[in-house]
N, C-alpha and C positions, 0 to 999 in steps of 0.2 A: 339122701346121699350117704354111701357108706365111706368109714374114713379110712376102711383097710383097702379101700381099693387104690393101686399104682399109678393109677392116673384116673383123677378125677373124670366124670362123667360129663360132656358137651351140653349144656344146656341155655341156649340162645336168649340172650337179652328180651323180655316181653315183647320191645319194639322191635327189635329185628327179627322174628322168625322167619321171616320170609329170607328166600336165599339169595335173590335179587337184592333186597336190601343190605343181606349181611357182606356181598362183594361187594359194593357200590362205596355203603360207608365203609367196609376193612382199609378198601384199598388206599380213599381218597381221604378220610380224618385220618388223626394220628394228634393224642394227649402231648408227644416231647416236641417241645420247642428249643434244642439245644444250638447255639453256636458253631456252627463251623469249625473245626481244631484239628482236623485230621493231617496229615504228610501224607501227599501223594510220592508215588514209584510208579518210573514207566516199566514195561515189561516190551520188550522187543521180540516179538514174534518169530518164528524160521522163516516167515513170506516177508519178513520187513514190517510188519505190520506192527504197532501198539498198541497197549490196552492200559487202563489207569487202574494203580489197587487204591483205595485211601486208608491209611492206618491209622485208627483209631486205638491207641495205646494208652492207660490209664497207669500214673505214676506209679503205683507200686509195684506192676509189670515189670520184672526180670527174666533173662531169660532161663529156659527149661517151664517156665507158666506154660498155662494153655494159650493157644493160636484158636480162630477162627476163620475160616473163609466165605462170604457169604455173595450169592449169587443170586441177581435179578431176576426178573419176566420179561417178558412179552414188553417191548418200549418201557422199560423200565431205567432206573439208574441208581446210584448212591445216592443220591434223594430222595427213592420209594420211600415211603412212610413207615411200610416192615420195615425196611433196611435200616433207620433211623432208631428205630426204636428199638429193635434186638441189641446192636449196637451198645446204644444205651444201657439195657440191663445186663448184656455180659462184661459192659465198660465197669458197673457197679460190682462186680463178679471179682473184679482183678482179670479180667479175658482180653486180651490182647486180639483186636475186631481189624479185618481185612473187609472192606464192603470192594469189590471189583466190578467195576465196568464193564461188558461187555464191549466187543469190536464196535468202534462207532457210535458208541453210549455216554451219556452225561459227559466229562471231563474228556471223556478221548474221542467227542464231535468232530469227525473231519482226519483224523489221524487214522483210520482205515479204509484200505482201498477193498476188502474183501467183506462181509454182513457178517455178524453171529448168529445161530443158527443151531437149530437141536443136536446136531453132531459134533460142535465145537468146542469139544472135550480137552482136542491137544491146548487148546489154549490155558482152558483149566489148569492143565499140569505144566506147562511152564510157570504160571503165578504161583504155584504149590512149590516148585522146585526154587523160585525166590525168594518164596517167604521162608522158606529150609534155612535157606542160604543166610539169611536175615536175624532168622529166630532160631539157632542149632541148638537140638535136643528137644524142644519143645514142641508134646503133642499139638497133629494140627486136626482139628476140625473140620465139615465141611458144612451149610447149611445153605440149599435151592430152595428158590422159589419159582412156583411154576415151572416156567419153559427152564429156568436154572436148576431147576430140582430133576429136568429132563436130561438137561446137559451130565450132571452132576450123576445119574445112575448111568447114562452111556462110559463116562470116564471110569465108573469103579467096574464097569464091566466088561468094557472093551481095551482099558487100557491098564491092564492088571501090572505089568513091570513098574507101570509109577507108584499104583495105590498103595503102596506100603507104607508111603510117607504122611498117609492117613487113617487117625486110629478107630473113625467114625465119622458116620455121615446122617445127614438129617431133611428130609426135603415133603416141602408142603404142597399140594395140589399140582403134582408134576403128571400133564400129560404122558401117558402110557402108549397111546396109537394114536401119534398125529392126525392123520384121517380121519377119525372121525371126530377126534376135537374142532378141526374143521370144518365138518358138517354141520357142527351145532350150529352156526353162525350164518347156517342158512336157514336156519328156522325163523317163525313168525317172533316176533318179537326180539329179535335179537340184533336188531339190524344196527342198534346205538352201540352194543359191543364192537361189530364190525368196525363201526366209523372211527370210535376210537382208536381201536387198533392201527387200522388201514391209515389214519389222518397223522400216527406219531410214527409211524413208519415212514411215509413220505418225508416227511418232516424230514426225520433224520436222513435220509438216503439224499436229500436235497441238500443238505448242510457237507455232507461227504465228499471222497472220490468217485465212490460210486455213481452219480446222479452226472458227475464232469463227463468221466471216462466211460459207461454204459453206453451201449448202441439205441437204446430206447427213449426215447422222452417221454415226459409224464405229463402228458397232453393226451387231448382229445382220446383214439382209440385207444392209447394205449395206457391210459390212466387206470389206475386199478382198481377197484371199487370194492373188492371182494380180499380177504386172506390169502384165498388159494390164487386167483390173478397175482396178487403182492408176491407170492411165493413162487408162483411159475414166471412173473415177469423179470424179479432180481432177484429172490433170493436164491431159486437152482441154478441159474447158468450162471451165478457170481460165486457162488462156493464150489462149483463142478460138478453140476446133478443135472442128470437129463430133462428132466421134469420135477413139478412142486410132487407128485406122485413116485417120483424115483427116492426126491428126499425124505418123503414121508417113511416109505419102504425101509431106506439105510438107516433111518435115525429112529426110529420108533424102540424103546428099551425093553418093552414089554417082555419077547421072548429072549433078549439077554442077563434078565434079573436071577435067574439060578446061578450065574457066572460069578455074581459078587461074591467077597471072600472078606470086605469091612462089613462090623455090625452098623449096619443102615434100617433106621425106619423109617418106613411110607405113613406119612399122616392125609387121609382127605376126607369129604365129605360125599357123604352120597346122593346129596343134592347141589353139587356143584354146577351149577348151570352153564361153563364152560368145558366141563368135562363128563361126556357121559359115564354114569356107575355102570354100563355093561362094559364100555371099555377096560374095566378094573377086573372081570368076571377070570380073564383064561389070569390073569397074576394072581386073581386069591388060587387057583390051582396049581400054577407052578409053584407056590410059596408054600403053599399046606405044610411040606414038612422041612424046609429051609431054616435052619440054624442061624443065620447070618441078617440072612434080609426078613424084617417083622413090616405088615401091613395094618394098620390102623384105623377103620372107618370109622367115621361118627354120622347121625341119621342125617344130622343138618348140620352149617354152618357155611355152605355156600363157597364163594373162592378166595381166597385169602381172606378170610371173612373171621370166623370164630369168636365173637363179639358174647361175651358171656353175662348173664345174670348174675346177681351174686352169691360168692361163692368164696372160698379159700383161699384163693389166688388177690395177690396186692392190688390189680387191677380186671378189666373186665377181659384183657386178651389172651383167651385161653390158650392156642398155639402157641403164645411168644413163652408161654409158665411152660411147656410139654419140653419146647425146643429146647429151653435153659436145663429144665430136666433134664434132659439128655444128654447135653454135651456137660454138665459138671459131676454126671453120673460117676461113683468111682471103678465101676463096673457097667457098659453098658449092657455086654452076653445076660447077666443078672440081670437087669431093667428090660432087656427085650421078652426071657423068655418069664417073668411075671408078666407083661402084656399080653402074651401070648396065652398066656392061662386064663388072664382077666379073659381076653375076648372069647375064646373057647367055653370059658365059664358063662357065657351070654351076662357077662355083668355092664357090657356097655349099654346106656339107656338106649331105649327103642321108641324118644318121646316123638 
């Protein structure tokens, strides 16, 4: 490994090379066992709706410090395992840590009558506009995961009059073209991904208004089995999409990523077994010459996965050391475009 490189090189744990493994254990271990300490804030929606941020503020936190806002997956919550553990190290940082709930997620179970959803940007920027309100002067952060790193590129690019109040953004294996992220999960072996999905969705949607007030029951035929059923049965006619195909269309970030104007980088891997690498194909060509937005592949490391050998980093999670890089950067424009030279330079391993 060279030491002059900007970001150390991906190089998967002996036992996880495989990309199945390195999603399955990312998502599901997690080394911090910390306590509970956060203060929750409701955020009241334009539709009435709430959502829970929990502040995770570490005493020497004043304000003008850095802010973070960090954004789930796909049935995710403030108790994802990520979400726990970045936390933690920006908590060690002096980083003042937002983990947010999505509509209907963890703490805000039952307190939305509408789902979240890849388009569900404005919500983002009300929590951003409270945490303003909360922490004045203090740059704010953004950091997605997954389908939050989906949300989180639609708001810096579709919702440009807010993003100002954000100095940088950062998002890990965020679906690019819904559609075919979908697809994948019709493949052979994929079908325990689906289940999970499909099984913490009902979940929630059953704990909900959604599940009271919906014209559907979650029976018999109309039990959903699949993502794309889950999405054409509630999630487009509860958010106002003709079909799970209509929402795929509106919400997909791909061809709005030249619109960003915050330094954002795309961290993913190219064996993310939820997210096909040709989906990634027309963004590395919109980005080629993009100032703004830098795209990151690594050969492996799977979906939230990046479960590292050792290496330089205090532990084995290599996103969690990139993401921290990033957001205490004193300069990101700097840190992006050495990335940008690294990758160019073909200095990223090709193991």
């Amino acid at each position: 490994m060279k030491s002059d490189l900007v970001f150390p090189p991906f190089v998967p744990h002996r036992l996880y090379k495989n990309p199945h493994l390195q999603t399955i254990v990312g998502q599901f271990h997690s080394r911090v066992k910390t306590p509970y300490q956060a203060e929750q804030h409701s955020c009241r929606l334009p539709d009435s709706d709430l959502l829970i941020l929990h502040d995770d503020c570490p005493g020497p936190w004043k304000p003008g410090d850095r802010v973070v806002i960090l954004l789930h997956g796909l049935s995710g919550c403030h108790q994802s395992s990520y979400m726990i553990r970045l936390a933690h190290k920006l908590n060690a940082r002096g980083v003042r840590v937002f983990r947010m709930d999505l509509r209907g997620c963890g703490a805000g179970t039952g307190l939305a009558k509408s789902p979240y959803h890849a388009g569900s940007f404005h919500d983002l920027q009300v929590a951003i506009e409270q945490i303003e309100f909360m922490c004045p002067r203090s740059p704010i952060g953004v950091v997605g995961f997954s389908l939050g790193g989906t949300i989180t590129l639609n708001y810096l690019a579709r919702h440009k009059p807010g993003s100002e109040l954000v100095d940088r953004a950062l998002v890990l294996n965020p679906p690019l073209r819904l559609a075919e992220s979908v697809q994948v999960f019709g493949k052979p072996l994929f079908g325990r991904y689906q289940r999970h999905f499909v099984t913490n969705l009902i979940k929630q949607v059953r704990k909900s208004h959604q599940y009271q007030e919906h014209t559907h029951k979650i029976t018999g035929a109309n039990y959903p089995r699949t993502l794309l059923e889950f999405d054409d049965q509630f999630t487009a006619p509860l958010a106002g999409f003709e079909s799970a195909e209509d929402y795929y269309n509106r919400c997909s970030p791909c061809d709005v990523l030249p619109e960003i104007s915050v330094p954002t980088l795309i961290i993913s891997a190219k064996d993310d077994p939820l997210i096909p690498f040709e989906s990634y194909q027309p963004a590395i060509e919109k980005l080629a010459n993009h100032d703004k937005v830098t795209l990151y592949l690594t050969e492996q490391g799977g979906h939230l996965g990046f479960i590292a050998g050792p290496s330089s980093d205090p532990d084995p999670r290599w996103s969690d050391w990139r993401i921290v890089q990033w957001l205490m950067s004193d300069s990101p424009e700097a840190l992006a475009s050495q990335i940008r030279e690294q990758t160019h330079s073909s200095l990223i391993q090709t193991a």
